[in-house]
C-alpha positions as CSV (number, residue, x, y, z in Angstrom):
1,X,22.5,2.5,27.4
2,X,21.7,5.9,28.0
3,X,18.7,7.7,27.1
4,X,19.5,11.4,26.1
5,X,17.7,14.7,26.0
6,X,18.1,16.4,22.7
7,X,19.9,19.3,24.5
8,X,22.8,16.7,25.7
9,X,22.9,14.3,22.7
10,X,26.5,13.9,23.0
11,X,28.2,10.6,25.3
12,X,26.9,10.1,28.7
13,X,29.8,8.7,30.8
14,X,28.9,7.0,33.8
15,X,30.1,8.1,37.1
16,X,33.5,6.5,37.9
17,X,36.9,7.7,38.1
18,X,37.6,8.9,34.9
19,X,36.3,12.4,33.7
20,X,33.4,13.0,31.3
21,X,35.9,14.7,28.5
22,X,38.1,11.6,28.6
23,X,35.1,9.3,28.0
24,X,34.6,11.9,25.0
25,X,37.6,11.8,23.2
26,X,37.9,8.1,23.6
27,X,34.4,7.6,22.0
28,X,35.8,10.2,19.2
29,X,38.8,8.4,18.7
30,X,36.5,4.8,18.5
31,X,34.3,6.1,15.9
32,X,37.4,7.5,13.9
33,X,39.2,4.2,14.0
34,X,39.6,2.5,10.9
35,X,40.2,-0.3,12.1
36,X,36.6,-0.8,14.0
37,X,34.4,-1.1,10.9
38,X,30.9,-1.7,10.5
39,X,31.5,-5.7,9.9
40,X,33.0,-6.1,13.1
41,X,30.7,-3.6,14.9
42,X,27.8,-6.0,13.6
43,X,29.1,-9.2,14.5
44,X,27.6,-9.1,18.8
45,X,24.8,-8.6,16.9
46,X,24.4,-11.1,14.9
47,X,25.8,-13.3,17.3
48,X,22.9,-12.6,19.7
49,X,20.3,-13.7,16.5
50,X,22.0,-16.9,16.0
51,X,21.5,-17.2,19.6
52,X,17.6,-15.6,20.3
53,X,16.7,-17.1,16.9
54,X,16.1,-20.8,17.4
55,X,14.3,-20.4,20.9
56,X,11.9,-17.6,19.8
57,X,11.1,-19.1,16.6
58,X,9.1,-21.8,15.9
59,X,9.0,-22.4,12.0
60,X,10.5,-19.2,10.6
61,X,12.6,-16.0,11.4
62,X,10.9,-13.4,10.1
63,X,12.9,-10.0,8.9
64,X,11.6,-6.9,8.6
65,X,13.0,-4.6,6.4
66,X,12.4,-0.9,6.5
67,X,13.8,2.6,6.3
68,X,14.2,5.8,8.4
69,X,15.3,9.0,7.3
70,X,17.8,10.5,9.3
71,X,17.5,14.1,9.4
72,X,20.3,16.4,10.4
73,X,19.0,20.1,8.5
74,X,20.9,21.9,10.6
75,X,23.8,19.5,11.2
76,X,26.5,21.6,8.8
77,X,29.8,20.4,10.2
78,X,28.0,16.6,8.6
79,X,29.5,17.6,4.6
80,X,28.6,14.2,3.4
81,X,24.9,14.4,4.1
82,X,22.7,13.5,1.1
83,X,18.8,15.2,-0.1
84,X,15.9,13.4,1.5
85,X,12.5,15.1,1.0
86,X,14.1,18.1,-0.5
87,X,16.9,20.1,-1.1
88,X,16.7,21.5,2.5
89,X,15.8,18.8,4.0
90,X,19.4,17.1,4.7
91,X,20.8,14.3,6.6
92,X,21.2,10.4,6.0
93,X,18.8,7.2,4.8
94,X,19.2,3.9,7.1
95,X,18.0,0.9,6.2
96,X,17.8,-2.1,9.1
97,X,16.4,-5.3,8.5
98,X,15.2,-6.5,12.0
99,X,15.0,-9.9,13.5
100,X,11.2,-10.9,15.1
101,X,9.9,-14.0,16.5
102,X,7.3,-15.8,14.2
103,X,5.8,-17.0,17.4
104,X,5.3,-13.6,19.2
105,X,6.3,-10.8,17.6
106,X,9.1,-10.0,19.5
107,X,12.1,-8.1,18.1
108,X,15.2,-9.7,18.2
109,X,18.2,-8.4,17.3
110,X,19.2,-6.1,14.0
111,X,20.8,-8.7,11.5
112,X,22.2,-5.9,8.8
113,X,22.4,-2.0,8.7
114,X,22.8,0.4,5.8
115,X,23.5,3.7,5.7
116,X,23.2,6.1,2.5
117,X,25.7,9.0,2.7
118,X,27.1,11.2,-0.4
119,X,30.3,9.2,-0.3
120,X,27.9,6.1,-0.5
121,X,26.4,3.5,1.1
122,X,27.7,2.2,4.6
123,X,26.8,-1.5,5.1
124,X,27.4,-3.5,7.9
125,X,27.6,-6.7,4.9
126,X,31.0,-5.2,3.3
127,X,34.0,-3.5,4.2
128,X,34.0,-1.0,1.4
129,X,31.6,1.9,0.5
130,X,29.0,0.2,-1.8
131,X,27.6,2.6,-4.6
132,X,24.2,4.1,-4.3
133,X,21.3,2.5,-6.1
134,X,17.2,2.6,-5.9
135,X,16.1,1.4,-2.7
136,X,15.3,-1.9,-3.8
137,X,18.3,-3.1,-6.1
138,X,20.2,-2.5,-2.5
139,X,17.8,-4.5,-1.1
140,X,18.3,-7.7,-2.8
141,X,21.8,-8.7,-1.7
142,X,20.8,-7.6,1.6
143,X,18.4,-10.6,1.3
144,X,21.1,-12.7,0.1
145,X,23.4,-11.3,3.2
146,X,20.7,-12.3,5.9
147,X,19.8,-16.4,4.6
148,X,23.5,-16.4,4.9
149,X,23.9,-15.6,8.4
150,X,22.9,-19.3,9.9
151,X,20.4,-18.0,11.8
152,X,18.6,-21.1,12.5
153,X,15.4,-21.0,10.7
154,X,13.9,-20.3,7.3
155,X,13.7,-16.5,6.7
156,X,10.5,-14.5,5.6
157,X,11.4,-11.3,4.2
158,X,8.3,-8.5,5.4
159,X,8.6,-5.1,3.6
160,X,5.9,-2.5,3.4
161,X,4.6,-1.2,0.0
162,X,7.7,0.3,-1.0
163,X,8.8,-3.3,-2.2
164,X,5.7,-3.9,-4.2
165,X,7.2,-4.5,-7.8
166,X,6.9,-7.0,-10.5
167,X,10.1,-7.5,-11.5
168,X,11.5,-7.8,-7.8
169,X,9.0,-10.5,-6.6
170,X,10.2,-12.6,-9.5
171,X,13.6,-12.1,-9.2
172,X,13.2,-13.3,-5.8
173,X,11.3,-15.8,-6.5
174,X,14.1,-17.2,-8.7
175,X,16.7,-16.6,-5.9
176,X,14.3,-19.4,-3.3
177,X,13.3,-16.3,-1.0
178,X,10.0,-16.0,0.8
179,X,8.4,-12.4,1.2
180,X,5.6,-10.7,2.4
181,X,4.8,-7.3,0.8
182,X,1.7,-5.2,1.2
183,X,0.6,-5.0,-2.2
184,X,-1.2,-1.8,-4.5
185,X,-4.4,-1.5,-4.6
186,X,-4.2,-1.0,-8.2
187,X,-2.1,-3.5,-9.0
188,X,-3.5,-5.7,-12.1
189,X,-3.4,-9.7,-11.7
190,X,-5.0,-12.5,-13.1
191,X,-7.7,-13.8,-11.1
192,X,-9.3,-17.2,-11.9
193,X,-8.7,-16.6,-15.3
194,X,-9.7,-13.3,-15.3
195,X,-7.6,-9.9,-15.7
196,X,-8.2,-7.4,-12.6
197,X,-7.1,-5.5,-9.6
198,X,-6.7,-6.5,-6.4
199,X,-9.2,-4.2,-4.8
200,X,-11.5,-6.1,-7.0
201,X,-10.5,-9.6,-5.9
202,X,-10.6,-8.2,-2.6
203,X,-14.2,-7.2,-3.2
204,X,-15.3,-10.4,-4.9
205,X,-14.1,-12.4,-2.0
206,X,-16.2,-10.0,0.2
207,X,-19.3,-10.8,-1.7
208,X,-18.4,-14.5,-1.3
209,X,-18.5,-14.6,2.0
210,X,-14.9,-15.5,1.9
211,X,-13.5,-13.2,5.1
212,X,-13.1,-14.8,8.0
213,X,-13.2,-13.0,11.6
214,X,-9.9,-13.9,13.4
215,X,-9.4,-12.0,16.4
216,X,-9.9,-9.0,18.3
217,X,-7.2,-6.1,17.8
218,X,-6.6,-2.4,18.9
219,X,-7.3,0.2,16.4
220,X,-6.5,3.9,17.9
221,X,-7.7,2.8,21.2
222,X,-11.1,1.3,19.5
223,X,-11.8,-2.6,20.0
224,X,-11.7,-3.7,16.2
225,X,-12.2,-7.0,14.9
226,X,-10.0,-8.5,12.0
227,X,-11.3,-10.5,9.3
228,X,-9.3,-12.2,6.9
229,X,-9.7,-13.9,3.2
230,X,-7.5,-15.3,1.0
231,X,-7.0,-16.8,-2.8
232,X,-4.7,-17.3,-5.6
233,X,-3.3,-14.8,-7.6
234,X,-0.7,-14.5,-10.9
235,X,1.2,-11.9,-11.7
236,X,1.8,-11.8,-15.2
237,X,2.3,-8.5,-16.6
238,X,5.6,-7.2,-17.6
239,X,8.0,-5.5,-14.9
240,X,8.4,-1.8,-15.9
241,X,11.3,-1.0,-13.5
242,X,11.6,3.0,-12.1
243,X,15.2,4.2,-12.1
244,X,16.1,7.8,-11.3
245,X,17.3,9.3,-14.1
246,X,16.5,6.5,-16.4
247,X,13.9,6.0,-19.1
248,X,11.0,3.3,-18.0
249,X,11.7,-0.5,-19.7
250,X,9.4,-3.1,-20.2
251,X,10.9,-6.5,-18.8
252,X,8.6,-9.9,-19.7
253,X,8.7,-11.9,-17.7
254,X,7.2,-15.4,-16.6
255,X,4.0,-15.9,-14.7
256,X,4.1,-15.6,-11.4
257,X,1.5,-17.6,-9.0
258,X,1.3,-15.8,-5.5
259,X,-1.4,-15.8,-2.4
260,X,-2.9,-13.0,-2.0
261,X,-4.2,-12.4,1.6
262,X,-6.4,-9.4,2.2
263,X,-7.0,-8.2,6.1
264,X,-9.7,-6.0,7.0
265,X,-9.7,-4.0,9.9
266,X,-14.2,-3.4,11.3
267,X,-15.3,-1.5,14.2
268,X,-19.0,-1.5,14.8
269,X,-19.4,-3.1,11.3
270,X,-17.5,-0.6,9.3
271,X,-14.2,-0.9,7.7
272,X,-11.5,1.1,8.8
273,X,-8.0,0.0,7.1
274,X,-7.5,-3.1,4.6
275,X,-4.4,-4.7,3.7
276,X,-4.0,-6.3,0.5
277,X,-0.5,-8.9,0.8
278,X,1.6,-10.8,-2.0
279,X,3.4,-13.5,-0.3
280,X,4.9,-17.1,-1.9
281,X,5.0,-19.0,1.6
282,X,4.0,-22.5,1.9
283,X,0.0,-22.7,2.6
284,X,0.9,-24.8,5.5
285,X,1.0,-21.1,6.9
286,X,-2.7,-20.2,7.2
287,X,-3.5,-16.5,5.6
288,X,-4.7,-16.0,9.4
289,X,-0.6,-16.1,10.7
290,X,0.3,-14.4,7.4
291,X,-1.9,-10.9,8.4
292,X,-0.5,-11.3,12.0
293,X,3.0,-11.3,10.7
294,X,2.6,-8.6,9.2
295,X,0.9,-6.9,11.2
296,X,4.0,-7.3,13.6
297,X,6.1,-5.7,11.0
298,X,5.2,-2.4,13.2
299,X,8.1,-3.9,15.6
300,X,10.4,-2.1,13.5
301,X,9.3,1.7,14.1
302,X,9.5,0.7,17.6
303,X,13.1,0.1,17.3
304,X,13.2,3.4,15.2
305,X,11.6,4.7,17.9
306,X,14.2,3.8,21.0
307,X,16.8,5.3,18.7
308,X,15.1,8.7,17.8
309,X,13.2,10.4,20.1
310,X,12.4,8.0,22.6
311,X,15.7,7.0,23.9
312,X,18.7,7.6,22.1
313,X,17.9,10.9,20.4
314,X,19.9,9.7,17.1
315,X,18.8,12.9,15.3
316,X,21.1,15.1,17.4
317,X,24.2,13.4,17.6
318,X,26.8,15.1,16.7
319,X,29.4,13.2,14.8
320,X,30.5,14.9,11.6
321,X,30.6,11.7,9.4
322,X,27.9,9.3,7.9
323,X,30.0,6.7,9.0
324,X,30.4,7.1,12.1
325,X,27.0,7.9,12.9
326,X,26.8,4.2,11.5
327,X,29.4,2.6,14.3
328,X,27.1,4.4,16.9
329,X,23.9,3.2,15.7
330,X,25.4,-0.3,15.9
331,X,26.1,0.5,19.8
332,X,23.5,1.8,20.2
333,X,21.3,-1.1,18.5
334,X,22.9,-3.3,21.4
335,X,21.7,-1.4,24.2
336,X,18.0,-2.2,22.4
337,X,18.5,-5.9,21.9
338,X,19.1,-5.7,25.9
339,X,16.0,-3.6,26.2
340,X,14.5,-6.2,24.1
341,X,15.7,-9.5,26.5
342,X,14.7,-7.6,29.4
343,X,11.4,-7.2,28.3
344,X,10.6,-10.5,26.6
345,X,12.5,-12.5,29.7
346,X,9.7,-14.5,31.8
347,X,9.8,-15.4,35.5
348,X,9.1,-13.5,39.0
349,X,12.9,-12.4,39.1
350,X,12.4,-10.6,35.2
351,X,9.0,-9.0,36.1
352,X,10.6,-7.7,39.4
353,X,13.6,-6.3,37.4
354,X,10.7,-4.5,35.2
355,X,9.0,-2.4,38.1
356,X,12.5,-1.4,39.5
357,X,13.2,-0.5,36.0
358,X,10.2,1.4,35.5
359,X,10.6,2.9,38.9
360,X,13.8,4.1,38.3
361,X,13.5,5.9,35.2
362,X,10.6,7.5,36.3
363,X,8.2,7.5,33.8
364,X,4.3,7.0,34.1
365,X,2.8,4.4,32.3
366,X,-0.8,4.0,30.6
367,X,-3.3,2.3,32.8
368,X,-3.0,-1.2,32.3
369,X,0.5,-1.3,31.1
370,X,3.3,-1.9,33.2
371,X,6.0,-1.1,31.7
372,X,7.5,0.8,28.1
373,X,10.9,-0.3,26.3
374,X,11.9,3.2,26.7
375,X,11.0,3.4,30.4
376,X,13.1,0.4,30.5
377,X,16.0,1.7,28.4
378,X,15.7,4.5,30.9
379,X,15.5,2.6,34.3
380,X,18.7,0.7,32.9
381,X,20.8,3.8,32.9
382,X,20.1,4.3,36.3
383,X,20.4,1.5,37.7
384,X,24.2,1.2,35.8
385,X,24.5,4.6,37.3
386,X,23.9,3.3,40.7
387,X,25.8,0.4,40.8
388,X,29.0,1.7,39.0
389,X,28.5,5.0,41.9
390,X,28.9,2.6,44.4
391,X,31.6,0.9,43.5
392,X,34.1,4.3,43.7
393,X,31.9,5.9,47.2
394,X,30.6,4.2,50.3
395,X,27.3,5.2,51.5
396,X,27.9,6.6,54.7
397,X,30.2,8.9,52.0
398,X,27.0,9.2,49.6
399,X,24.7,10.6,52.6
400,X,27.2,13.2,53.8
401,X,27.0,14.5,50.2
402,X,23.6,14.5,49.6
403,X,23.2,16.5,53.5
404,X,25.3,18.8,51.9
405,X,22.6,19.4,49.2
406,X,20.0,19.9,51.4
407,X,19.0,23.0,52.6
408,X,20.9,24.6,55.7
409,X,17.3,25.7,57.4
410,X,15.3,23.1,58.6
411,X,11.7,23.8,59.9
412,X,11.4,24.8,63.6
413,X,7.7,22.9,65.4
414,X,6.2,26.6,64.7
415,X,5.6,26.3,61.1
């Protein structure tokens, strides 16, 4: 539960009996332990899904997939870390796919974790080290991993652009999945019969008078207003998958009939960010809850958030393996999903727990906003803190000690 300070990135042991070097070495001996692998690790969380799952969600469980680089440059004692932007630039790749409500947006719990390391890749789905491939061949059995969970409800796969290829939205498609990808600008479709790119659908709709305004968002602070169009699209160009080290193929494929749903983002009548989005879900969904889903794909650099600088300072820790940098992210993904329940519960008694939780950690919050997940993450250290503190020292005890802090001099009525 801790929140750390990049200076002190190591275990935080609460304040009980034992001492802080013994809560150490028992954390280094956890990590090292064969026996605890990333299956096991994963299965609370999962467990918590299965659970959060069929309340928050009314037709679907959507996953968000996404990845974080993990940079440790100057991390030298970690041998197995892989390249990342360059050959300085050092550390590990993580891929999570997140649990959110399709009602709300609210994150749920992480459902799978992968982590690529030189030896390999470190996935929560298997009990061996998986060999390294492109970004999205790992992705598909991840896919495959999550419908197979029982979480409850039909899954929609979000991705960002990075999953925006041919021969993966067919292959998909094959395999039953639903996804929502942000699509290429560029990308060439057919278009009532026509062959073009989807900024040009995108602009044909616009001329149509096909856009829709749906609701009122924030844009940097701005009021903005979203409008939303959508229409049919096929996909029928061959795949030319991209493999590193590999010569480009061309893979035919069948036609593939997809909606296309464009968002645009206006303030004061002027564009300001457009999303174009490839998705097979049933049209019972309107394109309206299609943009809003993925516009909550964001949720996931939240959670990237509470484990980097915002909470958990993952980018200092100091274990020496890949792998067991993976068993504590899976810890410390559980302190988050309490985060998470903490912050989505409703009632007086949950919104009280909020402003002692804010109180405590003593952060300030924006005006208008009562409370942060990493004020709470914060505030719940504290309050553990407390509670465990009082369980090994009375108070009358407590107040001698904290006299004892004071300073000796007290004020005389003169000054």
């Amino acid at each position: 539960m801790t929140p750390l300070q990049a200076v002190a990135a190591g275990l935080r042991a609460l304040p009980r009996a034992a001492q802080p070097f013994a809560s150490t070495q028992a954390a280094w001996r956890f990590y090292r332990n064969e026996r605890t692998g990333l299956a096991k690790l994963a299965q609370p969380l999962i467990e918590r899904a299965r659970q959060a799952v069929p309340d928050a969600c009314d037709d679907y469980a959507l996953i968000v997939h996404d990845w974080s680089l993990l940079h440790y440059r100057e991390h030298t004692s970690k041998r197995d870390r892989v390249e990342l932007g360059n050959s300085q630039d050092l550390g590990y790749e993580l891929l999570a796919s997140l649990a959110v409500s399709d009602r709300d947006g609210a994150p749920l719990a992480p459902v799978c974790q992968q982590l690529r390391a030189a030896a390999g890749v470190y996935s929560t789905r298997s009990a061996r080290t998986l060999a390294d491939r492109s970004q999205l061949d790992m992705l598909a059995p991840v896919l495959a991993h999550v419908e197979g969970l029982g979480l409850g409800r039909r899954c929609v796969h979000i991705i960002d652009a990075e999953a925006d290829s041919v021969g993966h939205y067919r292959r998909w498609a094959r395999q039953g999945r639903l996804f929502l990808v942000r699509a290429d600008e560029e990308r060439g479709v057919l278009f009532q019969g026509q062959e073009c790119r989807l900024s040009e659908v995108a602009e044909a709709l616009w001329a149509r008078g096909a856009f829709r305004k749906t609701r009122q968002v924030d844009y940097h602070g701005r009021e903005a207003q979203q409008w939303v169009a959508e229409a049919e699209v096929v996909l029928h160009r061959p795949a030319r998958p991209h493999r590193k080290g590999q010569k480009r193929v061309v893979v035919p494929g069948r036609p593939l009939r997809l909606r296309l749903v464009v968002s645009v983002l206006r303030v004061d009548g002027e564009s300001k960010e457009r999303w174009l989005l490839l998705t097979n879900v049933p049209a019972a969904v309107v394109a309206e809850r299609v943009a809003l889903w993925y516009f909550w794909r964001w949720v996931v650099e939240t959670y990237f958030k509470l484990l980097k600088g915002a909470g958990q300072q993952l980018e200092q820790w100091q274990q020496e393996t890949g792998l067991a940098v993976a068993k504590r992210l899976l810890l410390a993904s559980m302190a988050c999903v309490v985060v998470w329940e903490v912050a989505r519960a409703a009632g007086p008694e949950a919104e009280a727990l909020r402003a002692v939780l804010v109180r405590l950690s003593g952060r300030q919050m924006k005006w208008g906003k009562s409370y942060t997940q990493p004020a709470l993450l914060a505030g719940l250290w504290v309050l553990l803190s407390m509670l465990e503190l009082l369980e090994h020292y009375d108070l009358d005890e407590l107040r001698r000690l904290a006299n004892f802090a004071r300073p000796s001099c007290e004020p005389d009525d003169s000054t």
